[in-house]
C-alpha positions in Angstrom: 0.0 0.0 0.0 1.4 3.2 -1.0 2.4 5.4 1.8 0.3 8.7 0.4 -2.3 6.7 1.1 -4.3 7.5 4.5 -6.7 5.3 6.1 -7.8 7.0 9.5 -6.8 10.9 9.5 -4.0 12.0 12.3 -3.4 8.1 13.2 -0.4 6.2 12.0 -1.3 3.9 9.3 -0.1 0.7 11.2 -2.7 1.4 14.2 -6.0 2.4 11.7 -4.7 -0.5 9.9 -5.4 -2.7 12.8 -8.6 -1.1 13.7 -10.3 -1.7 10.2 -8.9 -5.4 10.7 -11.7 -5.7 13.6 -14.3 -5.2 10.5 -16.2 -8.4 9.9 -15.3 -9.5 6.3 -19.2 -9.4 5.7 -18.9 -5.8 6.0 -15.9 -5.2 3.5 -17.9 -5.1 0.4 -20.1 -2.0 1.0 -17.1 -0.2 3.3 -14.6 -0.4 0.4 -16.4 2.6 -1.5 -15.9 4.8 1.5 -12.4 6.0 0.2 -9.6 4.9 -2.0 -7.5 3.9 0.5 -9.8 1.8 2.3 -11.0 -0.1 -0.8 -7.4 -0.7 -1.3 -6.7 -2.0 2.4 -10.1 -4.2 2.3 -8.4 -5.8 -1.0 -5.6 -6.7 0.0 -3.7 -9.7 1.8 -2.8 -7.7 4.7 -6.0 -7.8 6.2 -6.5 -11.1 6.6 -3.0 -11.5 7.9 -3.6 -8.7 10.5 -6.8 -10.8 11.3 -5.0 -14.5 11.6 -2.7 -12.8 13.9 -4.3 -10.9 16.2 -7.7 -12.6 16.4 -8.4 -15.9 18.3 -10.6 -18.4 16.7 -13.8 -17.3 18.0 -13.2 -13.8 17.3 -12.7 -14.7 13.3 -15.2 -14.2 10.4 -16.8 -17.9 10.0 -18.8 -18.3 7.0 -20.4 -20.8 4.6 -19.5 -20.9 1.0 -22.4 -22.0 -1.1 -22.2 -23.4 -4.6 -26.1 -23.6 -5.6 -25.2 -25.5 -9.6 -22.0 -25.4 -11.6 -20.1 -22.2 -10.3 -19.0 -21.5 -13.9 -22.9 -20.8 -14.6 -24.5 -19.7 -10.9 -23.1 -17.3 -8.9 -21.7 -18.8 -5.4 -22.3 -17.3 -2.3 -20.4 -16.8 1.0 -23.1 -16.7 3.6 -22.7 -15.2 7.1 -24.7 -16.6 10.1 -23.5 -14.5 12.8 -25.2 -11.6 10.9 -27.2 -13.2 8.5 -25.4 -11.4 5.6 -25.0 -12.7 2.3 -22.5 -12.2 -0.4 -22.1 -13.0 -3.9 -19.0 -14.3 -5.4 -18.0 -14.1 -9.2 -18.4 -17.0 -11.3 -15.8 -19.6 -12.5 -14.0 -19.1 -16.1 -16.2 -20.7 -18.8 -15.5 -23.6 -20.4 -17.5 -23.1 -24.0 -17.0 -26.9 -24.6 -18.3 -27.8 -21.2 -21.4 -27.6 -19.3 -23.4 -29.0 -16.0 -20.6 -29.1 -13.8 -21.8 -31.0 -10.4 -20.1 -33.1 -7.8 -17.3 -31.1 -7.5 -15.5 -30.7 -4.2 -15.0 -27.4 -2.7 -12.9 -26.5 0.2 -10.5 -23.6 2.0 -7.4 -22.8 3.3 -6.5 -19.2 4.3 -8.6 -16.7 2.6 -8.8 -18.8 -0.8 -11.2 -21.1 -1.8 -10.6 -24.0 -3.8 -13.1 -26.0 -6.4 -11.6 -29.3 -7.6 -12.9 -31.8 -10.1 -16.9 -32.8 -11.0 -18.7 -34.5 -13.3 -19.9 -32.7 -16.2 -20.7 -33.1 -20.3 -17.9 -32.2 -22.9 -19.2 -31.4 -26.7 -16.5 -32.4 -27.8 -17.0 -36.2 -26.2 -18.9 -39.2 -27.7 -21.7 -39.7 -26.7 -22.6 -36.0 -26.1 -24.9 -37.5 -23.4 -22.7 -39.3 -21.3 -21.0 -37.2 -18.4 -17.4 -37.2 -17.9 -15.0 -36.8 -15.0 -13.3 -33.5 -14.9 -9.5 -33.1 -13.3 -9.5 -28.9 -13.8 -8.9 -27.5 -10.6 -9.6 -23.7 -9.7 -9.0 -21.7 -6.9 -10.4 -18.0 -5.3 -8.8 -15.6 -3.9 -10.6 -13.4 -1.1 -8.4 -10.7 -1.1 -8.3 -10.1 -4.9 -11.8 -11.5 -5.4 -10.6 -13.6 -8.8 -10.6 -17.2 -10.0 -7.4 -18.5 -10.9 -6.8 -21.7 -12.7 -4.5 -24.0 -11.0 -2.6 -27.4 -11.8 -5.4 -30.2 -13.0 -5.1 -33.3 -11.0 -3.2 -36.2 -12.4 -7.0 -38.1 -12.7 -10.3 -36.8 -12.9 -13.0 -37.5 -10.9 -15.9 -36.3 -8.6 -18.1 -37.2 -6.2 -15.0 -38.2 -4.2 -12.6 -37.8 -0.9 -11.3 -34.6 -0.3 -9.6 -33.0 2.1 -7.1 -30.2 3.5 -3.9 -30.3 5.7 -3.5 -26.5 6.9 -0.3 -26.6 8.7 1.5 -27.5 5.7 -0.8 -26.2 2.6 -1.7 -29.5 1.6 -4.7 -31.2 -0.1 -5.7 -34.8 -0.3 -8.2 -36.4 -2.7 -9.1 -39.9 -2.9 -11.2 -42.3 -5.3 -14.5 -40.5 -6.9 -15.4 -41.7 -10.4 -18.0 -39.8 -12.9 -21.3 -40.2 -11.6 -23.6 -37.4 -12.7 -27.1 -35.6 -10.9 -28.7 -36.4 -14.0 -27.9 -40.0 -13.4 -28.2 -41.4 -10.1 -26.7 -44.6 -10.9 -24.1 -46.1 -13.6 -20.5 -44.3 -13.9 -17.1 -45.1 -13.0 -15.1 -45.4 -10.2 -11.5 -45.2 -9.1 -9.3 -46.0 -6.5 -6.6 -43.0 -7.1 -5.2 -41.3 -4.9 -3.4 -37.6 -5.4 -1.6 -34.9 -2.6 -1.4 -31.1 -3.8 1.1 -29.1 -2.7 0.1 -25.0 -3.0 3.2 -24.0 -3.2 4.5 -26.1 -5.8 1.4 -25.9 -7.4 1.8 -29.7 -8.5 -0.1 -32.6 -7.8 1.5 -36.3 -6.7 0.0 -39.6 -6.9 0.4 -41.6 -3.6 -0.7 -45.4 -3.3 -4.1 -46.0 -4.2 -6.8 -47.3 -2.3 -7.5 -50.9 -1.5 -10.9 -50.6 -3.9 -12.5 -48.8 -5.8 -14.9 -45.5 -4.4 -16.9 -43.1 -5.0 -19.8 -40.9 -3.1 -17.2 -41.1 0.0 -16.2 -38.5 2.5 -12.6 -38.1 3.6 -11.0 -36.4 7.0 -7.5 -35.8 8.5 -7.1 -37.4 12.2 -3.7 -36.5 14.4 -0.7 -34.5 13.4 2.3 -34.3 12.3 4.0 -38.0 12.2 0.5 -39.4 14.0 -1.4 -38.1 10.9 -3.7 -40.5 9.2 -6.1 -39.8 6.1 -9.4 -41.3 7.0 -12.0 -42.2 3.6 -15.3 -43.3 4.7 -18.5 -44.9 2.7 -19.0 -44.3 -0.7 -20.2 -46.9 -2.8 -17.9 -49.6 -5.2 -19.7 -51.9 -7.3 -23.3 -52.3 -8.5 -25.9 -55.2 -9.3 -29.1 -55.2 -12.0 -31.9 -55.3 -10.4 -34.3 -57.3 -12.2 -32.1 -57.8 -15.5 -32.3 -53.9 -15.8 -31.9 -51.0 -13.5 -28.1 -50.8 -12.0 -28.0 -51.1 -7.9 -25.0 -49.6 -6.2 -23.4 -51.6 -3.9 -22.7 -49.1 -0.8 -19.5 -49.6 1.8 -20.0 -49.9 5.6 -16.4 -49.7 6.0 -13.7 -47.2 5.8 -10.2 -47.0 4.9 -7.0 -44.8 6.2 -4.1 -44.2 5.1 -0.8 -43.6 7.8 0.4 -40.3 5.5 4.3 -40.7 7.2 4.8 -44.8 6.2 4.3 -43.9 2.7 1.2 -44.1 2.0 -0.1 -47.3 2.9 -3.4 -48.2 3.8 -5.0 -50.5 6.3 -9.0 -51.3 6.3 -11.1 -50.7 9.3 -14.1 -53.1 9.7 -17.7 -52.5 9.1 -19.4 -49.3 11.1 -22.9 -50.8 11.6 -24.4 -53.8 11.2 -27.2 -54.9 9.0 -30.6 -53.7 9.6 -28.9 -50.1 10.7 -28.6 -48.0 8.2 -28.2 -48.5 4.1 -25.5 -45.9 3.8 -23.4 -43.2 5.1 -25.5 -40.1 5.7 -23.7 -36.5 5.3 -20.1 -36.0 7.2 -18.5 -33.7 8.9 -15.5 -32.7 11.1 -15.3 -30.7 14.0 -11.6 -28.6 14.0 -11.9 -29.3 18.0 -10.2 -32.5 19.3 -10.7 -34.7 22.5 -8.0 -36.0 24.4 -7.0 -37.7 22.2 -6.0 -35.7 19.7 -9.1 -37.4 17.3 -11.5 -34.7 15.8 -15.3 -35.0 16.5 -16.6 -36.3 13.3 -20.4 -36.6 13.0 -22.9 -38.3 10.2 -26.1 -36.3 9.3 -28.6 -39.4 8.8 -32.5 -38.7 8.5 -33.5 -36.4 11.1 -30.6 -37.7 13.0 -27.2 -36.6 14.2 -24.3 -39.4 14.9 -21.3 -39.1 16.3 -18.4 -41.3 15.0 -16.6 -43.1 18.1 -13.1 -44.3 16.9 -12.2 -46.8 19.6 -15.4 -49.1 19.4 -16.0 -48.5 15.1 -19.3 -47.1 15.6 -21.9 -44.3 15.1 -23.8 -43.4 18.3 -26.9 -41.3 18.1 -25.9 -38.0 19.2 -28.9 -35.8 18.6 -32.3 -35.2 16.9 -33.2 -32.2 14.6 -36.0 -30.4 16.6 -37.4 -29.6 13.1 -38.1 -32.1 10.1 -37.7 -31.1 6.6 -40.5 -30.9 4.4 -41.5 -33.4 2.4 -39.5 -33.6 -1.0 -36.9 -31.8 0.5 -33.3 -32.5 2.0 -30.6 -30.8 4.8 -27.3 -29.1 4.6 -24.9 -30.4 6.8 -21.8 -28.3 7.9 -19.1 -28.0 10.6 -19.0 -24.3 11.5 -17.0 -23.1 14.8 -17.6 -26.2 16.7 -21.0 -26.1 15.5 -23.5 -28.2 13.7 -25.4 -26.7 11.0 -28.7 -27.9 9.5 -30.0 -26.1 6.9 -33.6 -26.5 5.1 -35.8 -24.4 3.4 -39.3 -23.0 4.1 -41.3 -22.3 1.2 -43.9 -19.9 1.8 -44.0 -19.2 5.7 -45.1 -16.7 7.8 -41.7 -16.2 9.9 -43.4 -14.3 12.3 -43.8 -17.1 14.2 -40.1 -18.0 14.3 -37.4 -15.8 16.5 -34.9 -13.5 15.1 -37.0 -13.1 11.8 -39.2 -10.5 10.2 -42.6 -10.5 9.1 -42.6 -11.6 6.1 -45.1 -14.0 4.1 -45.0 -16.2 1.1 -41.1 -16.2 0.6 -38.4 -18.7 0.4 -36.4 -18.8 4.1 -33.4 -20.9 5.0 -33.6 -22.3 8.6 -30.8 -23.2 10.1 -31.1 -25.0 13.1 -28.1 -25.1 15.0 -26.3 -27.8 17.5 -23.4 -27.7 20.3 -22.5 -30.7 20.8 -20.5 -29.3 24.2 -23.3 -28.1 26.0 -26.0 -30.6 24.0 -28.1 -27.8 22.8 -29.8 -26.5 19.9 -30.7 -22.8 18.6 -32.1 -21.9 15.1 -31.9 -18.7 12.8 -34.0 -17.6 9.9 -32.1 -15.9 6.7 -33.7 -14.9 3.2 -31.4 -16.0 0.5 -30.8 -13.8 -2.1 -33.8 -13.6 -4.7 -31.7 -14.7 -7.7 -30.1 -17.8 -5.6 -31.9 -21.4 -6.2 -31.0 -23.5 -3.2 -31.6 -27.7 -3.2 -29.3 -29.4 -0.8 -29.5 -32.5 -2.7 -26.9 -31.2 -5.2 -25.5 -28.1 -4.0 -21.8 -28.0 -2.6 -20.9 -26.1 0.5 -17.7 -25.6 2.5 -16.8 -23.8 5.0 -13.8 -20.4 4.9 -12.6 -18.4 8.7 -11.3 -15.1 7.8 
């Protein structure tokens, strides 16, 4: 920042510097066109370094990014509980030969946000009607607000493992295959495995999985030398049913990989027993750890909430969600600090009847209900999404970014 450049009149720059830091990032948008100088601050990397420094945890911006349908098309969202603010992100280069890109995993690290892989349909395939896996790899930067392009990965794939390593600017992805929305069953399936280093900005295969799988949910347990690279569920191999219609065959197990010994993997048994469940529900990871050093991981099945207990192999009911979804309709699930997010949507509600909302009928809410699984309690909110933004948690990919 160029020194001409004031941001707080008669204080050093270094001390107004700091005070803007204490600005919730939802509010940077709309202060940026109070002055030059500010929109240049609010843009730039310092900020967030300022805020990663100074700030604990608690006191950081956590929000939600939403990816409603294929970024390069729809407009994502970052989304801001703590003041129910909502703010639209660019879209993704365009592909002209490419289209209906879904199953993609998104995730962060820092103040960027990454979208890796998908399924989608290439013109310049044959058949034009049969998706393909896609190994293009972007990443976003808060601070510059711009897509860049970086190194595909060595195989594509979605609907598969992914996962990042913060302390060293690491991501892991794992199996995946090209299983479209459009087509709940059928595709293929892999049992690659791949480690991207940021600052290389290169991509290396490690060993592959014991089987093939896709439709599975991968986490990081321990640190340093104790770290391990956890894939669970997903689904391998079909049958016909009746001669015809193709039935996948869904894991109860999971698989980890000990990331020091070179990769190799060991199986852990089943995780339920017949009768239990069919498959694994939603997944995710508390940053908190016990004792132990072991994350709280947690499965979003039905109305439901599990929690995942290490030493026995098993899912133990944790929770209920006070409030069903409707009929036809489906949850988000997210990890948000040391929180448990469940997100539906009301169609055509009068929210005065629901705290913390306004008066407003007819209209399309999100209600989040909220669980700490600390004190074993539960607390909901009420935000209206944007007007232009289709939600349907069946399909759409969220993540979570702290800023």
């Amino acid at each position: 920042m160029a020194e001409t450049l004031t941001l707080i009149p008669s204080l050093p720059n270094d001390l107004a510097a700091l005070i803007l830091s204490y600005i919730p990032f939802s509010h940077h948008a709309r202060l940026k066109s109070t002055c030059k100088s500010w929109r240049i601050f609010l843009s730039s990397k310092t900020v967030f370094s300022l805020r990663a420094a100074n700030f604990p945890p608690s006191r950081l911006s956590h929000l939600i990014a939403i990816f409603p349908e294929d970024p390069s098309i729809t407009c994502p969202y970052l989304f801001d509980p703590e003041y129910l603010a909502w703010h639209a992100l660019p879209r993704m280069p365009v592909n002209p030969h490419v289209y209906a890109l879904c199953n993609f995993a998104s995730l962060s690290l820092g103040w960027h946000l990454y979208v890796l892989g998908g399924s989608l349909f290439d013109t310049r395939s044959f058949p034009m009607d049969r998706p393909s896996p896609s190994s293009v790899a972007f990443r976003f930067d808060l601070s510059s607000f711009a897509w860049n392009q970086i190194s595909p990965m060595l195989m594509p794939r979605g609907s598969f493992a992914c996962t990042a390593i913060s302390d060293s600017n690491q991501i892991l992805v794992a199996g995946g295959g090209s299983r479209h929305t459009m087509f709940r069953a059928a595709g293929s399936r892999i049992s690659s495995v791949e480690r991207y280093d940021i600052e290389k900005d290169e991509w290396v295969e490690l060993d592959g999985m014991p089987c093939f799988r896709a439709g599975c949910a991968g986490f990081v347990v321990g640190s340093e030398e104790e770290r391990e690279f956890w894939v669970m569920g997903g689904y391998g191999e079909s049958r016909t049913m009746l001669g015809v219609f193709p039935v996948d065959e869904y894991y109860r197990d999971a698989v980890v990989m000990k990331l020091k010994d070179g990769g190799r993997w060991k199986e852990v048994g089943d995780m339920w027993e017949d009768g239990e469940r069919m498959r694994l529900g939603k997944i995710v990871v508390l940053d908190e750890e016990d004792d132990h050093g072991v994350p709280g991981i947690f499965m979003l099945d039905g109305n439901d909430i599990f929690r995942y207990i290490m030493a026995s192999n098993r899912w133990l009911k944790e929770s209920c969600v006070p409030r069903k979804a409707p009929h036809d309709s489906s949850f988000g699930f997210v990890a948000l600090n040391g929180e448990l997010l469940v997100m539906t949507l009301l169609q055509g509600v009068d929210t005065s009847q629901i705290r913390r909302s306004r008066n407003r009928k007819g209209n399309t809410l999100l209600y989040l209900q909220i669980y700490h699984p600390g004190k074993k309690t539960w607390r909901s909110l009420v935000a209206m999404p944007p007007s232009n933004c289709t939600l349907d948690f069946t399909t759409a990919v969220m993540c979570t970014i702290t800023v």
